[in-house]
C-alpha positions in Angstrom: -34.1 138.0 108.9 -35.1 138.9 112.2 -32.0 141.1 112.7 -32.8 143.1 109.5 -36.1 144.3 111.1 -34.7 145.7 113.9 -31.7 147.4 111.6 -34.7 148.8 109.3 -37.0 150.3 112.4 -34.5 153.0 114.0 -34.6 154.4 110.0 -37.8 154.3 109.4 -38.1 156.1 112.9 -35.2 159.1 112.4 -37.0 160.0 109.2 -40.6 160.4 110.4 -38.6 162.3 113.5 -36.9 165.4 111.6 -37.6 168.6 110.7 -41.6 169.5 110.8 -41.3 169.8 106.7 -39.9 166.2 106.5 -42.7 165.2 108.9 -45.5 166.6 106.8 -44.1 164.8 104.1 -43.8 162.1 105.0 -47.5 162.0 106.8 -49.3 163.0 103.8 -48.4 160.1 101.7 -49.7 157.6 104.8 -52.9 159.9 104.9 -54.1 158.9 101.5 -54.9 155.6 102.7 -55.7 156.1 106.3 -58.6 155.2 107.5 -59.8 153.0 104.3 -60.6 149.2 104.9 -59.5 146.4 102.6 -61.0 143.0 101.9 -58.3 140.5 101.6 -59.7 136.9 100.2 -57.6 133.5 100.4 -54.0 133.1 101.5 -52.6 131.6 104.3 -54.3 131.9 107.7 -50.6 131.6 109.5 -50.4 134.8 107.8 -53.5 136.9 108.4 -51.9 138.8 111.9 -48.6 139.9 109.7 -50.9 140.9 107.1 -53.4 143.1 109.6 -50.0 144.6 110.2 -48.9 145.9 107.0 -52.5 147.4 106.6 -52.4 148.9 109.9 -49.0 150.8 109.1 -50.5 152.1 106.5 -52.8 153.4 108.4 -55.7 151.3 107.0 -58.0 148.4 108.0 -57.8 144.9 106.7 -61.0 142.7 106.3 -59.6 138.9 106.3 -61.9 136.2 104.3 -60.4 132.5 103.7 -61.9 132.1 100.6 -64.5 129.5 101.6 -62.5 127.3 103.5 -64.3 127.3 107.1 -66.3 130.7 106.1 -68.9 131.0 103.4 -68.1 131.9 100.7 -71.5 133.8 100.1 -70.5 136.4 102.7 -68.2 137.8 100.6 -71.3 139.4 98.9 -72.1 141.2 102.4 -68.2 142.2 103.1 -67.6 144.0 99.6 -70.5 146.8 100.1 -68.4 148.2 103.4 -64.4 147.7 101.6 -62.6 150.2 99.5 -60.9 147.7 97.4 -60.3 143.8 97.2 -56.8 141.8 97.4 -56.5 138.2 95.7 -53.7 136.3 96.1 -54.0 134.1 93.1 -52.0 131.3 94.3 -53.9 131.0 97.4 -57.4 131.5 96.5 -60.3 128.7 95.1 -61.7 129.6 91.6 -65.4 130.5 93.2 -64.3 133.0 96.2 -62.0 134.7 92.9 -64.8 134.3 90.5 -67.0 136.1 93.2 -64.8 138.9 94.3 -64.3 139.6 90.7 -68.3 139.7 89.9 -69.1 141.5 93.3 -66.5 144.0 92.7 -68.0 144.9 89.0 -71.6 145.1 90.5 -70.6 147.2 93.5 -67.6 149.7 91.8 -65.2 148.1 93.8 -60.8 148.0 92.8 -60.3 144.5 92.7 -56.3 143.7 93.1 -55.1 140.4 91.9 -51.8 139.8 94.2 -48.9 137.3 92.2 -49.2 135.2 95.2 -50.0 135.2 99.3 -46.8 137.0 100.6 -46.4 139.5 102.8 -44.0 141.5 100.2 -47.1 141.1 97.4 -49.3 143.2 99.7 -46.7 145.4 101.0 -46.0 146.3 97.1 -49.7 146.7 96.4 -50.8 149.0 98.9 -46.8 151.2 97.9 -48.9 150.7 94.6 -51.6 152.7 95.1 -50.2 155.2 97.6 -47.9 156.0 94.6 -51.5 156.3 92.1 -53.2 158.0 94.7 -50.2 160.5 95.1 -50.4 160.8 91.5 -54.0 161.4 91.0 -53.9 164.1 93.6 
């Protein structure tokens, strides 16, 4: 797997390197979530560094909570006023933090994203996700 990284990196690389009209293209699509910060409750803590990463090349910030394992699970309430929107991983998460983000989301207008489970590839599809509606919308 490690070997496929590398292989995909020089493409990703060439693209974003051509002509200025391919550069602008592809630039805008990263802008439309650069500079937004998401809160990211649960998972896997192993996890939290690759997921900062996928935010980051996005050009957003990720917000890590555990979901009331050795943080409270009350300062969730003081996160979501500062967050654009909220990832769950349902697999990884205990039914108060979800029941919390969920209820904290409603009172403060927040998206709330329920991810299938804690992998990297779930959030890496949800924020393609809404790059894609936020193309759309524009």
């Amino acid at each position: 797997m490690g070997d496929r990284r590398n292989q995909l990196k020089p493409k990703q690389s060439k693209s974003k390197g051509g002509d200025r009209d391919g550069v602008q293209a592809s630039a805008q699509p990263a802008n439309k979530l650069e500079g937004r910060s998401f809160l990211y409750v649960g998972g896997r803590d192993c996890q939290v560094a690759h997921l900062r990463q996928i935010a980051s090349s996005h050009g957003a910030e990720l917000i890590h909570h555990d979901g009331g394992l050795r943080e409270a699970v009350s300062r969730i309430d003081n996160i979501l006023p500062s967050v654009d929107c909220v990832f769950c991983p349902i697999d990884c998460i205990s039914h108060d933090a979800c029941l919390r983000v969920k209820t904290g989301c409603k009172k403060w207008g927040k998206a709330f994203v329920p991810l299938r489970n804690g992998s990297k590839s779930s959030l890496e599809r949800a924020f393609l996700d809404l790059k894609t509606s936020r193309n759309s919308a524009s």
